[in-house]
C-alpha positions in Angstrom: 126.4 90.0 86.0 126.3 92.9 88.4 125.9 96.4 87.1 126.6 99.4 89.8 124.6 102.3 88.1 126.8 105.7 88.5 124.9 108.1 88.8 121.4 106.0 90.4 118.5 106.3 88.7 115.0 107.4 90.5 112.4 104.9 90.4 109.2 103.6 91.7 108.9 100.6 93.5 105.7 99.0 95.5 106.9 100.7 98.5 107.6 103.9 97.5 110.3 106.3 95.4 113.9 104.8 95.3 117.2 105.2 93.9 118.2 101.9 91.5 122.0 101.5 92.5 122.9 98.1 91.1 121.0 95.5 88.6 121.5 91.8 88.9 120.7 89.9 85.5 121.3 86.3 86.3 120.7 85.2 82.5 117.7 84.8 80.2 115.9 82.5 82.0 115.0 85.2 85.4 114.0 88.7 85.2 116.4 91.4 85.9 116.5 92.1 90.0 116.8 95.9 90.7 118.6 96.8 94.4 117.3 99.9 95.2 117.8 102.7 98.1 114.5 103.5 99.4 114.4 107.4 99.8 111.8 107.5 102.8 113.9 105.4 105.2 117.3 104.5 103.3 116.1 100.5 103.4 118.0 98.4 100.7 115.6 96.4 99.1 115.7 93.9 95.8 112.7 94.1 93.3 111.7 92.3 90.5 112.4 94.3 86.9 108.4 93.8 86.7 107.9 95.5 89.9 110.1 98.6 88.7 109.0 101.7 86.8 110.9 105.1 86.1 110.4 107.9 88.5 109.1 111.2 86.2 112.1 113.1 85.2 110.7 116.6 83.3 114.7 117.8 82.4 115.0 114.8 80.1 110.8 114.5 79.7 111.0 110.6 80.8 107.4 109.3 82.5 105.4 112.8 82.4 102.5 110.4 82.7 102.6 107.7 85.8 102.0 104.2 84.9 97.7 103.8 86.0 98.9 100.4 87.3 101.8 101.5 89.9 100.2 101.6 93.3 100.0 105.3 94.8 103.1 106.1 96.9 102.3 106.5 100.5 
């Protein structure tokens, strides 16, 4: 199943901030894949649900606190 996600949602990825724009979720037996906009250069890229956090939202108060284990963004 493909899920486009209207409006995107900010996240962080191992190479930087990103906008999600569609999930893939190929059953219960593989993670979730996350195809995300990168917002330094625009690059499509597909990551692993495992290698995806939320980006800090402080409207709606989602991750005030970054995850320790996220690498920095660069």
């Amino acid at each position: 199943m493909i899920l486009q996600l209207n409006p995107s949602i900010m996240v962080e990825t191992p190479l930087g901030t990103g906008h999600a724009i569609f999930i893939i979720d190929y059953g219960i037996h593989q993670n979730t894949c996350w195809i995300v906009a990168l917002q330094k250069d625009g690059v499509i890229k597909h990551f692993d649900c495992n290698d995806i956090i939320l980006s800090t939202n402080y409207t709606y108060g989602l991750n005030l606190t970054k995850n320790s284990n996220h690498p920095p963004e660069k």
